[in-house]
C-alpha positions as CSV (number, residue, x, y, z in Angstrom):
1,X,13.1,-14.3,0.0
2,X,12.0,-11.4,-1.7
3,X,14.0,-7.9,-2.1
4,X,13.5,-4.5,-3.2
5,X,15.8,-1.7,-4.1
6,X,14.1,1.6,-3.8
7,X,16.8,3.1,-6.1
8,X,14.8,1.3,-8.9
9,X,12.0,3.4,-8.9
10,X,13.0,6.9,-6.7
11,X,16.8,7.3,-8.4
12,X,19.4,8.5,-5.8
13,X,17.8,6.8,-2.6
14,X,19.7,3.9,-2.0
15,X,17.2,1.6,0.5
16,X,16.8,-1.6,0.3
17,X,14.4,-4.0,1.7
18,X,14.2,-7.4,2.3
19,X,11.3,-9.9,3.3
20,X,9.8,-13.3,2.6
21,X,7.1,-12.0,0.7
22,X,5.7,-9.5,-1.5
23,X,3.3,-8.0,1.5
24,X,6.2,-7.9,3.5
25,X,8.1,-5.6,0.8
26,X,5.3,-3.3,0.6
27,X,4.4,-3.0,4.5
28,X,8.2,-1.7,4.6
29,X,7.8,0.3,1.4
30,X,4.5,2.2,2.5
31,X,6.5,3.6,5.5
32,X,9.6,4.5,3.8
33,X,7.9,6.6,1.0
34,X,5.8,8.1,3.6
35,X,9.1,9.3,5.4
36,X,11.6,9.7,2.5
37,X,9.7,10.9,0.0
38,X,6.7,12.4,1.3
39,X,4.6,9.8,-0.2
40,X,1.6,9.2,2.3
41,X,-0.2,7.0,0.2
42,X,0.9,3.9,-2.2
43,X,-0.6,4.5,-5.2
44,X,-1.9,1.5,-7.9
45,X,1.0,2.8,-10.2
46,X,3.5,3.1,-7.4
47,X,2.4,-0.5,-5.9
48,X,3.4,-1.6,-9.8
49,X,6.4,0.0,-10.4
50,X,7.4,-1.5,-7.1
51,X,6.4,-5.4,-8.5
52,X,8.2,-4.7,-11.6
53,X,11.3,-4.1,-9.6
54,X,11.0,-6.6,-6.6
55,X,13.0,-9.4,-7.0
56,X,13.9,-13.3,-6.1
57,X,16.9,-13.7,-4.1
């Protein structure tokens, strides 16, 4: 199981997201920067800030 703390990488928001993979991470991710943050599109440096952060639980 994979999760992801948004928190990491946008300080102050404090979403979290779980899934069994990485794809699973980011499908959840696109649509919560898009929402939260105004963020319509994942970037290559976004989508690797996000990896850095995701994590084995």
């Amino acid at each position: 199981m994979k999760r992801f703390a948004c928190g990491d990488v946008i300080p102050g928001c404090d979403a979290t997201f779980s899934a069994p993979d990485e794809g699973g991470i980011f499908s959840q991710v696109g649509a919560h920067a898009a929402s939260a943050h105004g963020v319509p599109e994942v970037t290559p440096e976004l989508q690797a800030a996000v990896r850095s952060h995701i994590r084995t639980v």
